[in-house]
N, C-alpha and C positions, 0 to 999 in steps of 0.2 A: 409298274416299274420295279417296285419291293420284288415283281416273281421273276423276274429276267435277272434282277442283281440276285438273290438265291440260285438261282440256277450255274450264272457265272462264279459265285466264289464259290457251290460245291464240282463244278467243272475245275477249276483249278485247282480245288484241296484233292480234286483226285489224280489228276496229272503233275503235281509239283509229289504225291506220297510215289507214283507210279515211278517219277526220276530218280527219288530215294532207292528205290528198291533196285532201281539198274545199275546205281551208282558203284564207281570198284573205289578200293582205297588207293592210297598212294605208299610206297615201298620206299625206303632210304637206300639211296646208291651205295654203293661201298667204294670211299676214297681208295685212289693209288697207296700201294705203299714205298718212300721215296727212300732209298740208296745214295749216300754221297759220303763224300771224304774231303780233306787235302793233305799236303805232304806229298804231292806228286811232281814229275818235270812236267811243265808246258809242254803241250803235244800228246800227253801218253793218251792210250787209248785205252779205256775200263770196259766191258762187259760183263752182265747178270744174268744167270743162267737157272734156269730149275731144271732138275732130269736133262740134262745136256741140251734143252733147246733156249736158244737165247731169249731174254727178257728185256734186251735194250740195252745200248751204250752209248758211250759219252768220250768226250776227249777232255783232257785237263786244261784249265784256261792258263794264263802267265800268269796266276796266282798258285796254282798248282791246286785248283779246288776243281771239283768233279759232283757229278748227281745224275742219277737213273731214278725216272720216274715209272713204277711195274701198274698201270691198271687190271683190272678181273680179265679184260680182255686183252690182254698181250698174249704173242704166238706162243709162249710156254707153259699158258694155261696157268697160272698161279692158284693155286688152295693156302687156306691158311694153316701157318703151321711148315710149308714147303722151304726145304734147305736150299739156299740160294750161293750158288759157287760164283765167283770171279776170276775174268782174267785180265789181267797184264800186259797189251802190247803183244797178246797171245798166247802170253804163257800161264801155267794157271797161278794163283792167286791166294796168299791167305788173308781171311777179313779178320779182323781183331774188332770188335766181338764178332763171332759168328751170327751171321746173315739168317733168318729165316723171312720169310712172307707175309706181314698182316695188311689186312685192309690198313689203311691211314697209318700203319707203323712207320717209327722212326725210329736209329741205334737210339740204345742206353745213353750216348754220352751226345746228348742234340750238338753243343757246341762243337764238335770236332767230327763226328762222323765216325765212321768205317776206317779204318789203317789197313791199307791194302800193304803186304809185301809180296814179293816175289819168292816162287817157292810151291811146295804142296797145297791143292786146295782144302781150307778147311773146312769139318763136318759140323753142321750146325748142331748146336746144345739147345737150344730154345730160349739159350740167357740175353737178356736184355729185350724181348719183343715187346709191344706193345698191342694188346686186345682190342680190338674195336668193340665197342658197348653194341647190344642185340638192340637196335631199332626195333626192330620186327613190324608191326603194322601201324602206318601213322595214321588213319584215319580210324572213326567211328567204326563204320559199314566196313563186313569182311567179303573171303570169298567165299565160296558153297561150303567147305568146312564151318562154318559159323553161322548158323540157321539162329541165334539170337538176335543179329542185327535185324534178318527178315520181320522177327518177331515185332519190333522196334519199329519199321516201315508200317504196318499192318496196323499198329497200335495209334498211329498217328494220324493215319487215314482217316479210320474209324473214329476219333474223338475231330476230325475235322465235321467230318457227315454228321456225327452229334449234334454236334454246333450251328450248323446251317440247318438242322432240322430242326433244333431248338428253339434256336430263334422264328424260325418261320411259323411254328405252333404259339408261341409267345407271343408274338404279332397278329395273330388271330387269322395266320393265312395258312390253310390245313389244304387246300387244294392245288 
């Protein structure tokens, strides 16, 4: 009975290190980053732009309060750091502060937003963005660039097979 229970727990210490070793990690999404204001008439229509292709828009509610939400994947292709133009009901737009693109950014002044006027669109400065912190990899285990985690699978294996060998000499069962 002792040799079939050995067999079974070095059967699993070697298919649970085996899943280890397949295993990917996991990556943090990069939030939208959101656009909004008020101070507008009910009705007006906003749109955000990078390099001339739109990023989404929005109509003003009867509070006169507006928001575009830009994810990684909207049609303008966002980067961070990308100057973000508005318009107006179609005309172009200046944003007070100037607009640029971060993951999870919001303006400088949360409570109030963006001031949109009517007028020349403005060139973004980069004042007031806010940085998304570099997740980078949330788990242990990497990808092929990081042959230490493999190292780590390997190391775990091996002290499993130890262990069941161990014990099975320990136990006086060598066959």
């Amino acid at each position: 009975m002792f040799k079939k229970l050995g067999l079974v727990v070095a059967a699993a210490a070697i298919m649970f290190s085996a899943g280890l070793g397949l295993a990917t990690s996991a990556n943090a999404q990069t939030p939208p980053a959101t656009f909004y204001g008020k101070g507008l008439k009910s009705g007006d229509k906003v749109e955000a732009s990078i390099a001339g292709k739109s990023c989404g828009s929005a109509t003003a509610n009867a509070a006169g309060e507006w928001s575009i939400s830009v994810p990684t994947t909207a049609a303008c292709a966002p980067t961070a750091g990308a100057a973000v133009s508005f318009t107006l009901n179609g005309a172009a737009a200046t944003a007070t502060p100037a607009a640029t693109w971060q993951g999870g950014g919001l303006p400088a002044d949360v409570a109030n937003g963006y001031v949109l006027a009517a007028g020349a669109a403005a060139t973004a400065t980069g004042a007031g963005t806010v940085t998304a912190p570099k997740t980078g990899n949330a788990g242990l285990l990497g990808g092929a660039n990081e042959p230490a985690s493999r190292w780590l699978v390997l190391g775990v294996a091996i002290v499993a097979l130890g262990a069941v060998a161990g014990t099975r000499v320990y136990a006086g069962r060598t066959r």
